[in-house]
C-alpha positions in Angstrom: 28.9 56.6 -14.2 28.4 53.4 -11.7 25.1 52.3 -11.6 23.4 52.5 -8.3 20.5 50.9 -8.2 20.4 46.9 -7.8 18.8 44.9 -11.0 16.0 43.1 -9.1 16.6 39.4 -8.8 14.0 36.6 -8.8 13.5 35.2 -5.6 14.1 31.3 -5.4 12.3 30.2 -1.6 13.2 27.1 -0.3 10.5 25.4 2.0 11.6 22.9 5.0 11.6 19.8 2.2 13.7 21.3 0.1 11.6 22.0 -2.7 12.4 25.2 -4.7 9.1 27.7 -5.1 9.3 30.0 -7.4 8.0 33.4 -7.3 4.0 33.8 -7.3 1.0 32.7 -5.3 3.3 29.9 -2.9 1.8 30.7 0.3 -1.2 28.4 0.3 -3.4 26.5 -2.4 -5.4 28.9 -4.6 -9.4 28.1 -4.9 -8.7 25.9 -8.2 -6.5 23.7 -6.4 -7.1 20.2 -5.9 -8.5 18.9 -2.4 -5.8 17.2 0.2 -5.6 13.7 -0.6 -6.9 11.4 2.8 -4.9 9.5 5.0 -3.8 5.7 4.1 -5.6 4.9 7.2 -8.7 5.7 5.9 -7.6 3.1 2.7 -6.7 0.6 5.7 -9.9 0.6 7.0 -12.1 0.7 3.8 -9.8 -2.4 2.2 -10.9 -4.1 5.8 -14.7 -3.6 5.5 -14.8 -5.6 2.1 -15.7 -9.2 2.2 -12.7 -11.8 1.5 -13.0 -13.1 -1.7 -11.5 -16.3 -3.0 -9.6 -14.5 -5.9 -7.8 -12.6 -3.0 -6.8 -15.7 -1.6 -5.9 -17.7 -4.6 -3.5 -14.7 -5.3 -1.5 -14.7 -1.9 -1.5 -18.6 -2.3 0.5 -18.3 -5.6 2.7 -15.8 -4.1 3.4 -17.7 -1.1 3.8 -20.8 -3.1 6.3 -18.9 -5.1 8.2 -17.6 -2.4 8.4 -21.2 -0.8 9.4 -22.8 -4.1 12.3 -20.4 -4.3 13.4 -20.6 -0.7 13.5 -24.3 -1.0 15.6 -24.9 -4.5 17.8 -22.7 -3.1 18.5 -24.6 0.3 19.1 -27.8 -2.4 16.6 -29.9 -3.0 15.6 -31.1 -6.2 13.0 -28.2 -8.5 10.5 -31.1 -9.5 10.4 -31.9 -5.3 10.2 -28.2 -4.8 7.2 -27.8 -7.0 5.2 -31.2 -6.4 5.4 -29.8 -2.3 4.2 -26.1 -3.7 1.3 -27.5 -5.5 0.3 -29.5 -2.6 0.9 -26.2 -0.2 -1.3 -24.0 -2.8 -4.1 -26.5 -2.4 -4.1 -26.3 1.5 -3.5 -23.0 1.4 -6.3 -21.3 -0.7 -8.8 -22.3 1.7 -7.2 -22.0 4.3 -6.6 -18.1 3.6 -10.0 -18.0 3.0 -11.5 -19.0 5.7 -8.6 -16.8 7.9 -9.9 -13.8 5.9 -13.6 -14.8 7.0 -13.1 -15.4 10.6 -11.5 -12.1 11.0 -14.0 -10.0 8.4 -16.8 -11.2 10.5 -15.0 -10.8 13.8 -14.3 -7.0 13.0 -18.0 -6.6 11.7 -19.3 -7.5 15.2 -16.7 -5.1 17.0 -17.4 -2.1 14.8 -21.7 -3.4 15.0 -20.7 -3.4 19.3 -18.9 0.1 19.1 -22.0 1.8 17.5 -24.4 0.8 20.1 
């Protein structure tokens, strides 16, 4: 004799990102779940509020130093000229950047100390 009823079949539910849920609990977080994480704008504006630091600027230095070494063996001059005009370029840049990151901390401290008022 045929069999009439269906076998039940595991339901596979794809959500608008393509992700496969599988049966259960998938239409919201149970109470053990983790919290949301924040917005990256709220990183943005926490990594802004910090003081410069001169680490922070002797890193971009190197990696702008670096970047310009590269750029200019490959146009074709010489790597000992390339690296005698980075050294010089690290050492005016360093404080440079530091000073930059300064005059702009202290600027955005006096806007967000105005916008409380």
């Amino acid at each position: 004799m045929a069999q009439t009823k269906r076998k039940r079949r595991t339901k596979h539910r794809g959500n608008a990102a393509g992700m496969v849920e599988t049966r259960g609990r998938t239409g919201r977080p149970g109470p053990n779940a983790a919290p949301a994480k924040k917005g990256s704008g709220r990183a943005r504006v926490d990594r802004y509020s910090q003081p410069p630091t001169w680490r922070g600027s002797v890193n971009r230095a190197a990696l702008a130093t670096v970047l310009f070494i590269v750029v200019v063996a490959v146009i074709g001059q010489p790597i000992a000229t390339a690296i005698a005009i980075g050294l010089v370029m690290f050492l005016i840049y360093v404080p440079i950047a530091y000073y930059t990151d300064n005059y702009l901390y202290n600027r955005r401290q006096r806007t967000a100390g105005k916008g409380k008022v």
